[in-house]
mmCIF file of the N, C-alpha and C atoms, coordinates in Angstrom:
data_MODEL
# 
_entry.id   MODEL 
# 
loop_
_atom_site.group_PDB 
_atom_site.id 
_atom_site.type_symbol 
_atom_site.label_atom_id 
_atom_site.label_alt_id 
_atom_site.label_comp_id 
_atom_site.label_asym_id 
_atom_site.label_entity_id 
_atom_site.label_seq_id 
_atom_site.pdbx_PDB_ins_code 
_atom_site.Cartn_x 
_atom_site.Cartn_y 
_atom_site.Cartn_z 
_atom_site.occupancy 
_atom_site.B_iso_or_equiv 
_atom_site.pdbx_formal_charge 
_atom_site.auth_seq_id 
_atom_site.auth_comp_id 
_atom_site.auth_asym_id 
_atom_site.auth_atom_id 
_atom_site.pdbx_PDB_model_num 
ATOM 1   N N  . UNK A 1 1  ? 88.590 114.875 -48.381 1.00 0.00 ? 1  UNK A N  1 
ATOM 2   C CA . UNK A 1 1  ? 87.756 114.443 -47.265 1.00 0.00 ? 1  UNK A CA 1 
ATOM 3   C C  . UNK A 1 1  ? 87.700 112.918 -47.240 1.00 0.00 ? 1  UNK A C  1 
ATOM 4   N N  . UNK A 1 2  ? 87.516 112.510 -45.678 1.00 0.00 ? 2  UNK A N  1 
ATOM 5   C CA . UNK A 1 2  ? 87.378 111.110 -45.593 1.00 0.00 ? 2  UNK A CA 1 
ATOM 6   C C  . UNK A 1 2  ? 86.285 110.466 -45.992 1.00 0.00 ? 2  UNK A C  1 
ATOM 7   N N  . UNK A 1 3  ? 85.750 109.398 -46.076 1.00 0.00 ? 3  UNK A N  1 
ATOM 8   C CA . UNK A 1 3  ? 84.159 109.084 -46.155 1.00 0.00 ? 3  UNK A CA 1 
ATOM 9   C C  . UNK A 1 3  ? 83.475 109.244 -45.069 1.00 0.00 ? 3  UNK A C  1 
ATOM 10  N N  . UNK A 1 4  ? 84.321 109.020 -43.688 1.00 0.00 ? 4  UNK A N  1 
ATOM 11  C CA . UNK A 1 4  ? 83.302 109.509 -42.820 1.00 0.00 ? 4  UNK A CA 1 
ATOM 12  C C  . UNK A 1 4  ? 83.103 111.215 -42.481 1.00 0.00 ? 4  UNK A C  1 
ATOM 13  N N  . UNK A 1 5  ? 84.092 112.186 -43.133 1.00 0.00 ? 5  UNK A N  1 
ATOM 14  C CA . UNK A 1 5  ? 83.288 113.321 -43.186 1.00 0.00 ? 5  UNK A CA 1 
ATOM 15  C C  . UNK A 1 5  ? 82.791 113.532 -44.353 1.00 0.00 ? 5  UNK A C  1 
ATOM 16  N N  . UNK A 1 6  ? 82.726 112.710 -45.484 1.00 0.00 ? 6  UNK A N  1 
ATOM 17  C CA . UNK A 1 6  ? 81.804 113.144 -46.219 1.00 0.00 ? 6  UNK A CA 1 
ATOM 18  C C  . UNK A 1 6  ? 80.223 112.680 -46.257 1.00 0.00 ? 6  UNK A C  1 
ATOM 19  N N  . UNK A 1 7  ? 80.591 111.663 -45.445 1.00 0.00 ? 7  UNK A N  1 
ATOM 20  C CA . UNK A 1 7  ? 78.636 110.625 -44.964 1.00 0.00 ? 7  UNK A CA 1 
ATOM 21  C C  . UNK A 1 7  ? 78.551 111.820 -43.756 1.00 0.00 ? 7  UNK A C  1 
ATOM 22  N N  . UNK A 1 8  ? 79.126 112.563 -43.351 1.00 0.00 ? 8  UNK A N  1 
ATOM 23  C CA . UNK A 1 8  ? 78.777 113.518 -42.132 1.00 0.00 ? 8  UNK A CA 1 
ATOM 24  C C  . UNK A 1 8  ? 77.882 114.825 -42.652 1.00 0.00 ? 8  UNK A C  1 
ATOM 25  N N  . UNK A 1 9  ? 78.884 114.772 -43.885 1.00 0.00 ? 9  UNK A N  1 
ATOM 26  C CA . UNK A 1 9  ? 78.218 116.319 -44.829 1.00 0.00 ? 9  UNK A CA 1 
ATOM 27  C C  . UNK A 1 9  ? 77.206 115.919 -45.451 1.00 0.00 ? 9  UNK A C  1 
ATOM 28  N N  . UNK A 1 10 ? 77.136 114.954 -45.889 1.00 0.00 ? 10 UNK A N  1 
ATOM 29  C CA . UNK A 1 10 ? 76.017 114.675 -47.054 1.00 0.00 ? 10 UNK A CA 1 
ATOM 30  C C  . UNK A 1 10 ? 74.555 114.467 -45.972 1.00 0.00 ? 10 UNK A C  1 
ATOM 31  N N  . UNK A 1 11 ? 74.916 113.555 -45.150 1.00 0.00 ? 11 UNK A N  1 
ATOM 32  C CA . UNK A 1 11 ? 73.428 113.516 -43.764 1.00 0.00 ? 11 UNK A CA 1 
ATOM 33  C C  . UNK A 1 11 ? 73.212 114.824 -43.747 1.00 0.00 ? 11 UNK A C  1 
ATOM 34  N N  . UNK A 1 12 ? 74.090 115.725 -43.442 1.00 0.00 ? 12 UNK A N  1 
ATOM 35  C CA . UNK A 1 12 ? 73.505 117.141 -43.037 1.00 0.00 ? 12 UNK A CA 1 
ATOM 36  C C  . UNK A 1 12 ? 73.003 118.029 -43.880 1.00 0.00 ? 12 UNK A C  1 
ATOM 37  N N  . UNK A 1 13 ? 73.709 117.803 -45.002 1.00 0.00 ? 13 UNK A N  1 
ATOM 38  C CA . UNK A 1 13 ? 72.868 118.555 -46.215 1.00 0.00 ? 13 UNK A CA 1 
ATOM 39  C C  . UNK A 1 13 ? 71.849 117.942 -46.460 1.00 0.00 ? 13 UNK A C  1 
ATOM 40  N N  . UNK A 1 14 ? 71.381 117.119 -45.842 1.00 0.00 ? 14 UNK A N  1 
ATOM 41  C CA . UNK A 1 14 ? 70.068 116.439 -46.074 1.00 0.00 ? 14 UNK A CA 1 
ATOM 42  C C  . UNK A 1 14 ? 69.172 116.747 -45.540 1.00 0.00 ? 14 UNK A C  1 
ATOM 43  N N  . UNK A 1 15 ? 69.605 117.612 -44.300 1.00 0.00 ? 15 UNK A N  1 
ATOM 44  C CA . UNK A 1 15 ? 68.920 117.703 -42.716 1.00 0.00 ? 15 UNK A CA 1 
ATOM 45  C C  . UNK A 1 15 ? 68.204 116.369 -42.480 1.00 0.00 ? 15 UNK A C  1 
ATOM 46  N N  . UNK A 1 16 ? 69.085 115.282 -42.191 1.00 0.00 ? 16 UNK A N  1 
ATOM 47  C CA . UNK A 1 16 ? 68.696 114.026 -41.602 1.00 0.00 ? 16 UNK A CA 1 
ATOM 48  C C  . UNK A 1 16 ? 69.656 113.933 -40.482 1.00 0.00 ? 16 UNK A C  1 
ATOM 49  N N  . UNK A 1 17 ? 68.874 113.310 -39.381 1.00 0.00 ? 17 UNK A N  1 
ATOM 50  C CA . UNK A 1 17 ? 69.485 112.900 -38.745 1.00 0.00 ? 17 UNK A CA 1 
ATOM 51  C C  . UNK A 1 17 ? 70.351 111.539 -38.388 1.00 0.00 ? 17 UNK A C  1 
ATOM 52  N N  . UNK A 1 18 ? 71.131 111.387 -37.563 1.00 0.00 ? 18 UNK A N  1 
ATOM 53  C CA . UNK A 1 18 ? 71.680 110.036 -37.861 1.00 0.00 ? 18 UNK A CA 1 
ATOM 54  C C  . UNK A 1 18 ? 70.626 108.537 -37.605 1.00 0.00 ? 18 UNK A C  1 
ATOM 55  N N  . UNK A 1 19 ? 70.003 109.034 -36.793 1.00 0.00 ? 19 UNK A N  1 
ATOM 56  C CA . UNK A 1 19 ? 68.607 108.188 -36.761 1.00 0.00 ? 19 UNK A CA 1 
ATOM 57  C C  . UNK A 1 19 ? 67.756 108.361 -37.970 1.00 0.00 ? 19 UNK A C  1 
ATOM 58  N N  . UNK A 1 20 ? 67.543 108.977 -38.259 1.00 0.00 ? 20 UNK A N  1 
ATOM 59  C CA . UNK A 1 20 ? 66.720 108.897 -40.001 1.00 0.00 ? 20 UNK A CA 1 
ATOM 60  C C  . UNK A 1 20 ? 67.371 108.022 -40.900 1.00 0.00 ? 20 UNK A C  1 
ATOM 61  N N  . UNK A 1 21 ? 68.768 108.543 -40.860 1.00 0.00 ? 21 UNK A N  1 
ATOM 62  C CA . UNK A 1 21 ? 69.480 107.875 -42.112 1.00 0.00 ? 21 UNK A CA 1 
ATOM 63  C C  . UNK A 1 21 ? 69.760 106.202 -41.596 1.00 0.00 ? 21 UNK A C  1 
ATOM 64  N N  . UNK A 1 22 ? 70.066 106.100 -40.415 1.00 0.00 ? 22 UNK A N  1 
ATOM 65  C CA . UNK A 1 22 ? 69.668 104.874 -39.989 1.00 0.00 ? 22 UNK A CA 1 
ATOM 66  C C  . UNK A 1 22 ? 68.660 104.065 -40.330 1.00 0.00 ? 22 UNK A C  1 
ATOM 67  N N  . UNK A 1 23 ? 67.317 104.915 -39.764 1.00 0.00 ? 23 UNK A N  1 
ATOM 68  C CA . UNK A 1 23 ? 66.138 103.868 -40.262 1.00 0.00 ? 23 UNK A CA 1 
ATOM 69  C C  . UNK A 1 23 ? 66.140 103.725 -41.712 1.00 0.00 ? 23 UNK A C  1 
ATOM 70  N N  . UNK A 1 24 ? 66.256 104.592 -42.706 1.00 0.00 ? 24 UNK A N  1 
ATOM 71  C CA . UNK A 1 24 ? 66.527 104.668 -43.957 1.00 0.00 ? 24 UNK A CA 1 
ATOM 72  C C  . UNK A 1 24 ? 67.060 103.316 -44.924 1.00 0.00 ? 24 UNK A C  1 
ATOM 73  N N  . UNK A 1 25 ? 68.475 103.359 -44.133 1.00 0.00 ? 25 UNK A N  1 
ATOM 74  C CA . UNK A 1 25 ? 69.801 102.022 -44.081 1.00 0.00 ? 25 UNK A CA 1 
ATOM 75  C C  . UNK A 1 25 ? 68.862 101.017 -43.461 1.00 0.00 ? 25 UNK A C  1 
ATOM 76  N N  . UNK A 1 26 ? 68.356 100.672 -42.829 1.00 0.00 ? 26 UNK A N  1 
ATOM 77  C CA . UNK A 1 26 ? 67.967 99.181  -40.940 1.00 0.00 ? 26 UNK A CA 1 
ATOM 78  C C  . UNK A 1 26 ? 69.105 99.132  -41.001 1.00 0.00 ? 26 UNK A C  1 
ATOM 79  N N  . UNK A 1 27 ? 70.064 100.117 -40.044 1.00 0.00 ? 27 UNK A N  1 
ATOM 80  C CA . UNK A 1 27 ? 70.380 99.643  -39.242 1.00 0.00 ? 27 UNK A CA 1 
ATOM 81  C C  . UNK A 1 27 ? 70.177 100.434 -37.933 1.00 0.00 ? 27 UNK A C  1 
ATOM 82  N N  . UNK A 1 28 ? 71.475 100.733 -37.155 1.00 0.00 ? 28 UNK A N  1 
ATOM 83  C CA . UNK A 1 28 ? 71.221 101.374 -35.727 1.00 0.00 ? 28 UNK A CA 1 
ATOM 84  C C  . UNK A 1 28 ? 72.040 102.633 -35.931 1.00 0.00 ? 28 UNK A C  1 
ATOM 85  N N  . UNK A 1 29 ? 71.528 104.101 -35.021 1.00 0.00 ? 29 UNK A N  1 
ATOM 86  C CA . UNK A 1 29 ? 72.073 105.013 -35.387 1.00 0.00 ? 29 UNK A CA 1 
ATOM 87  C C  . UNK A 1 29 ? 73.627 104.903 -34.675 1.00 0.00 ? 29 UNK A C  1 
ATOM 88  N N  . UNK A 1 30 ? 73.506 104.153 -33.353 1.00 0.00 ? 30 UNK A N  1 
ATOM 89  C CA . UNK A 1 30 ? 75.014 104.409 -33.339 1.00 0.00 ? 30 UNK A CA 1 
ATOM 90  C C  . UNK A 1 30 ? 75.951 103.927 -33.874 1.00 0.00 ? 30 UNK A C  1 
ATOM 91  N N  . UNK A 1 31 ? 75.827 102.649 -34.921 1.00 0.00 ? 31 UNK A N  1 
ATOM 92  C CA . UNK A 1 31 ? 76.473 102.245 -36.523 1.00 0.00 ? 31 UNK A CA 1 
ATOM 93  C C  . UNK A 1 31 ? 76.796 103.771 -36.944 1.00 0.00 ? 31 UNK A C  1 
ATOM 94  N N  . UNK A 1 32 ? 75.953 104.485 -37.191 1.00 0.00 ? 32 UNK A N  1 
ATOM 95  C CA . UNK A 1 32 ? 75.801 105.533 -38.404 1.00 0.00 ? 32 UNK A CA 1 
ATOM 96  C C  . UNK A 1 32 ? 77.100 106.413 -37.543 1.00 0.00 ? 32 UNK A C  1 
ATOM 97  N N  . UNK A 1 33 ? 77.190 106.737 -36.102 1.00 0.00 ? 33 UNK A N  1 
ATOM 98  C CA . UNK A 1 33 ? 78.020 107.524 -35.363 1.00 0.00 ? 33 UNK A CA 1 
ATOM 99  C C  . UNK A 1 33 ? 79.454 107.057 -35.610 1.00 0.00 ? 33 UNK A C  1 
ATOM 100 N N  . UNK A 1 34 ? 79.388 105.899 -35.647 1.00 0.00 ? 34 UNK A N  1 
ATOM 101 C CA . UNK A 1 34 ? 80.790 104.764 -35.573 1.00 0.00 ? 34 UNK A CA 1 
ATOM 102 C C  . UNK A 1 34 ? 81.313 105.068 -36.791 1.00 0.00 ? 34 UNK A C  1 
ATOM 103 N N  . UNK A 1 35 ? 80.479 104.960 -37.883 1.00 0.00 ? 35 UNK A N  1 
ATOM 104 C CA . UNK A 1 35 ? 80.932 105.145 -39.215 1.00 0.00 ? 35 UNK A CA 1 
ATOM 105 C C  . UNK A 1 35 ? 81.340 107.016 -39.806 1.00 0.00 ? 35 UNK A C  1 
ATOM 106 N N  . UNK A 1 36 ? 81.105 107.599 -39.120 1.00 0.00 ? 36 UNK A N  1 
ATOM 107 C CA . UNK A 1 36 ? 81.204 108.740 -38.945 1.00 0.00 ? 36 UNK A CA 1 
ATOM 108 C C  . UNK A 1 36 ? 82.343 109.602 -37.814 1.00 0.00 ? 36 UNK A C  1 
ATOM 109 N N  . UNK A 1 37 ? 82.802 108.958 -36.932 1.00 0.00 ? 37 UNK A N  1 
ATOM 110 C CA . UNK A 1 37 ? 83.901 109.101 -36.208 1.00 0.00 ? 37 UNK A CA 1 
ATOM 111 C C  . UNK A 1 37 ? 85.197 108.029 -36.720 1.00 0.00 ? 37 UNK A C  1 
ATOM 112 N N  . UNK A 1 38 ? 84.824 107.213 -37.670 1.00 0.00 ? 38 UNK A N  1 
ATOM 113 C CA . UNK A 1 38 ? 85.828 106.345 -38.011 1.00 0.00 ? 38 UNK A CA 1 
ATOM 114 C C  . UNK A 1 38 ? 86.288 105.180 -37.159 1.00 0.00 ? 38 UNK A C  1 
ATOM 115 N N  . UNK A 1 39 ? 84.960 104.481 -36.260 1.00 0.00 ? 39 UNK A N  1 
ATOM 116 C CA . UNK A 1 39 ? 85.537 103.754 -35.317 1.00 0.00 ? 39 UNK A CA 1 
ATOM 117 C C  . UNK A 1 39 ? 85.215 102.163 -35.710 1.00 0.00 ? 39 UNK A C  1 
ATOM 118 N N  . UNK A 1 40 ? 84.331 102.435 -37.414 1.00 0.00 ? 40 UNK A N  1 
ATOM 119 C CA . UNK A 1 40 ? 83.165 101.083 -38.060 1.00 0.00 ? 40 UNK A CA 1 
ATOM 120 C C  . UNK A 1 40 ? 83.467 101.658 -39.329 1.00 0.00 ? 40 UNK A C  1 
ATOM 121 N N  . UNK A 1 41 ? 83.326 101.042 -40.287 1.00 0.00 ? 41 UNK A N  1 
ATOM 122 C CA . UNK A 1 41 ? 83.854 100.945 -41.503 1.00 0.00 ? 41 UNK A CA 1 
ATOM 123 C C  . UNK A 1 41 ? 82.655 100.226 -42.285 1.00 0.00 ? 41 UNK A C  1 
ATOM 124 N N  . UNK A 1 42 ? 81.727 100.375 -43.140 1.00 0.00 ? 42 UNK A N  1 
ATOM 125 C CA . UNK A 1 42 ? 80.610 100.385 -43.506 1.00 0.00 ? 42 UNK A CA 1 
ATOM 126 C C  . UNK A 1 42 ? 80.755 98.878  -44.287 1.00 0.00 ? 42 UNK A C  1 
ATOM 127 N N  . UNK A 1 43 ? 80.346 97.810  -44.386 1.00 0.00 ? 43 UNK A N  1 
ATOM 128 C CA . UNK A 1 43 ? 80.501 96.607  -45.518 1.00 0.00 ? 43 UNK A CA 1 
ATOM 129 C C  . UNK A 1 43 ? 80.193 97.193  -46.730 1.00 0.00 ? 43 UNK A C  1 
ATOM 130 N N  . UNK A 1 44 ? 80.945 96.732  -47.967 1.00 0.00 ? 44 UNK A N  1 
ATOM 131 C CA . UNK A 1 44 ? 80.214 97.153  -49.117 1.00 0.00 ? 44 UNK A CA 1 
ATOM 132 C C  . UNK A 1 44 ? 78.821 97.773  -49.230 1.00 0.00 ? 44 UNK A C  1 
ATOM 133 N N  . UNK A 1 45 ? 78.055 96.403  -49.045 1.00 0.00 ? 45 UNK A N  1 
ATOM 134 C CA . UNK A 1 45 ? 76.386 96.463  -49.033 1.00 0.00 ? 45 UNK A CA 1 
ATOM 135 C C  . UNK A 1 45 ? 76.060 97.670  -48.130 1.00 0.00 ? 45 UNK A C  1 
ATOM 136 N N  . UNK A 1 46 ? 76.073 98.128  -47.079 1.00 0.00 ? 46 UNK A N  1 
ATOM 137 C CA . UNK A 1 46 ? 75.599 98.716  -46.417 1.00 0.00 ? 46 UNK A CA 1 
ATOM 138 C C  . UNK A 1 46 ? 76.180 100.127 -46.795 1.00 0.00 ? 46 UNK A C  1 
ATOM 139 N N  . UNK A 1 47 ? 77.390 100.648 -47.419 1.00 0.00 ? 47 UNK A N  1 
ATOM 140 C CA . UNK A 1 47 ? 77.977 101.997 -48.053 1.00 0.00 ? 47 UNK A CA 1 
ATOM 141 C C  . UNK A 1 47 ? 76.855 101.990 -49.631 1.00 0.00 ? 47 UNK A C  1 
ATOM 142 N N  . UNK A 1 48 ? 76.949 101.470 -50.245 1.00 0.00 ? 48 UNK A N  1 
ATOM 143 C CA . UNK A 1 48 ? 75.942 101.291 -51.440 1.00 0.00 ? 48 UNK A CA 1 
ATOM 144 C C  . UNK A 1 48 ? 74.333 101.924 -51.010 1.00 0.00 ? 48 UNK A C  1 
ATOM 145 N N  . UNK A 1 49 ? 73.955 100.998 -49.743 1.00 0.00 ? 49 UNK A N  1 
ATOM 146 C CA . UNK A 1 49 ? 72.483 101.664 -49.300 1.00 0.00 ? 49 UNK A CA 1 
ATOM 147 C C  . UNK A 1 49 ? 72.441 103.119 -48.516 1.00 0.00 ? 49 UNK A C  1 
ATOM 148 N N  . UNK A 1 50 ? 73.686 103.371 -47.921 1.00 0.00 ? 50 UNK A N  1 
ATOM 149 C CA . UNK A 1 50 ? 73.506 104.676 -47.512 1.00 0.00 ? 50 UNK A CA 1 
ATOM 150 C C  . UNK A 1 50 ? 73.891 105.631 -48.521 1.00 0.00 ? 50 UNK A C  1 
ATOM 151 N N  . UNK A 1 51 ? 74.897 105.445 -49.637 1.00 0.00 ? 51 UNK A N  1 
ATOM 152 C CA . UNK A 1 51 ? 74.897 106.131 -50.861 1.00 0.00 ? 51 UNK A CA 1 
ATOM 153 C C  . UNK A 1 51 ? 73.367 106.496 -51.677 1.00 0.00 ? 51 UNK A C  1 
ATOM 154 N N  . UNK A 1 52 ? 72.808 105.652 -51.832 1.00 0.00 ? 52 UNK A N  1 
ATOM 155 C CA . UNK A 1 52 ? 71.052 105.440 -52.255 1.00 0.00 ? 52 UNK A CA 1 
ATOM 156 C C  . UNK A 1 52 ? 70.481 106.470 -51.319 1.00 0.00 ? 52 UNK A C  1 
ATOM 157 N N  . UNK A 1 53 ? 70.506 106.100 -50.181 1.00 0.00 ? 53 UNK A N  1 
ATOM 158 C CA . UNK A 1 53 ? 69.614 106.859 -48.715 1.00 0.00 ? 53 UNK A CA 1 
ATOM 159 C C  . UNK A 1 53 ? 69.879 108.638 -49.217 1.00 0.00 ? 53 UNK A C  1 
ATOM 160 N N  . UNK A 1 54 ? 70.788 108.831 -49.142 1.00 0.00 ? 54 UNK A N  1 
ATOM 161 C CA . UNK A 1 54 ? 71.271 110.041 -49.090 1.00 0.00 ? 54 UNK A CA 1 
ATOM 162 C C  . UNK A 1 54 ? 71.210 110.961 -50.593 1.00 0.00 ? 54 UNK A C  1 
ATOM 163 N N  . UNK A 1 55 ? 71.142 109.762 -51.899 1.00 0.00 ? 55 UNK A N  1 
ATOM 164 C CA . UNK A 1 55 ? 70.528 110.435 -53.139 1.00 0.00 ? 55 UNK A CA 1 
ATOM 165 C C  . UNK A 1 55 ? 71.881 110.221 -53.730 1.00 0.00 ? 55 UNK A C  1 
ATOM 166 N N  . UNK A 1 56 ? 72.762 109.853 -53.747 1.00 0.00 ? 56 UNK A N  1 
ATOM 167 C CA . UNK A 1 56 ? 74.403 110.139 -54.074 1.00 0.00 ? 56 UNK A CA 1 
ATOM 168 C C  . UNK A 1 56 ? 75.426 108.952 -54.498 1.00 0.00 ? 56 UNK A C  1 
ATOM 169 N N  . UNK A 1 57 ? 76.019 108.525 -54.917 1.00 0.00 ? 57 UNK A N  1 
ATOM 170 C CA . UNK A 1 57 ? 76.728 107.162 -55.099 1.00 0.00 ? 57 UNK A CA 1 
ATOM 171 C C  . UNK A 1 57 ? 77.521 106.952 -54.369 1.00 0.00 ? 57 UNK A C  1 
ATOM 172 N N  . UNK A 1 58 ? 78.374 105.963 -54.301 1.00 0.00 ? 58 UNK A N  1 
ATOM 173 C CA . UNK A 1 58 ? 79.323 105.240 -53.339 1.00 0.00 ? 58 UNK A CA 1 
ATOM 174 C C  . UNK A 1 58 ? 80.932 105.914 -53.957 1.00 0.00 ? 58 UNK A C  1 
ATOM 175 N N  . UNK A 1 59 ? 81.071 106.577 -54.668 1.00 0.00 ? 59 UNK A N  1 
ATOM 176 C CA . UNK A 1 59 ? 82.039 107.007 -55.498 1.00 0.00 ? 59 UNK A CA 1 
ATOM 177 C C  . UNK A 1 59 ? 81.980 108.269 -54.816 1.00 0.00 ? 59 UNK A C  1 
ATOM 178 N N  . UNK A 1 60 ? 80.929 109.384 -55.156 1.00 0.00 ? 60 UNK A N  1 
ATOM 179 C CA . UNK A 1 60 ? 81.028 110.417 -54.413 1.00 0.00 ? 60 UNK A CA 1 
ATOM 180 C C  . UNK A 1 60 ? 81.188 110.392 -53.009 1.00 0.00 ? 60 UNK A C  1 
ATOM 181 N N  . UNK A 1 61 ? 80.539 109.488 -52.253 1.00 0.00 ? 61 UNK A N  1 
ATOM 182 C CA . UNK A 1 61 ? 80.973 109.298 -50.752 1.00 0.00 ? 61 UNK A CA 1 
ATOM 183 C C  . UNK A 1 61 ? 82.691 108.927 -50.332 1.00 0.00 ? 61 UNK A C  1 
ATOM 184 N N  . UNK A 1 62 ? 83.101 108.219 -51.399 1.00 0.00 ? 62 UNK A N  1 
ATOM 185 C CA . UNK A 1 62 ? 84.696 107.830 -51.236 1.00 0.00 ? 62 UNK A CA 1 
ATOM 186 C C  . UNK A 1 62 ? 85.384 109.077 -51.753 1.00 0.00 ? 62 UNK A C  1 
ATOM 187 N N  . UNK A 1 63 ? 84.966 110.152 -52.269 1.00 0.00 ? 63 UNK A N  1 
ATOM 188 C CA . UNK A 1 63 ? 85.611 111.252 -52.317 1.00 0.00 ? 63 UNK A CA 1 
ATOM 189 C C  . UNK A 1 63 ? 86.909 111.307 -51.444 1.00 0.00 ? 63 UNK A C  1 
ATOM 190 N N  . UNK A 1 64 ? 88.198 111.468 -51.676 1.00 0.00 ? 64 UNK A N  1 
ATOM 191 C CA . UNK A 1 64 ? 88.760 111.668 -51.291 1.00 0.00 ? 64 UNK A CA 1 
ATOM 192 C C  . UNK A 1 64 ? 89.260 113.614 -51.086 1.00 0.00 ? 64 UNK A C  1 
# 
């Protein structure tokens, strides 16, 4: 899996929405959409805080 279907699976096993996990992160949910269709690519810093958000590391999210 890519990271953006695995930040897709992990939000949902969360039952968060992309606006939750947004406010979660500051930032905006349609960031969170972008990064999730593959159209935005997360900066370091900001993959690290949604790794945190979600309970999970930045390693498991790069799951390939």
């Amino acid at each position: 899996m890519s990271f953006s279907e695995n930040l897709k699976k992990m939000r949902e096993e969360k039952g968060l929405t992309q606006a939750e996990l947004a406010k979660a992160v500051n930032i905006s949910q349609p960031m969170i959409a972008q990064y999730e269709t593959e159209i935005r690519v997360p900066s370091a810093p900001t993959a690290l805080a949604i790794a945190k958000a979600l309970g999970t590391t930045f390693e498991k999210i790069m799951e390939g």
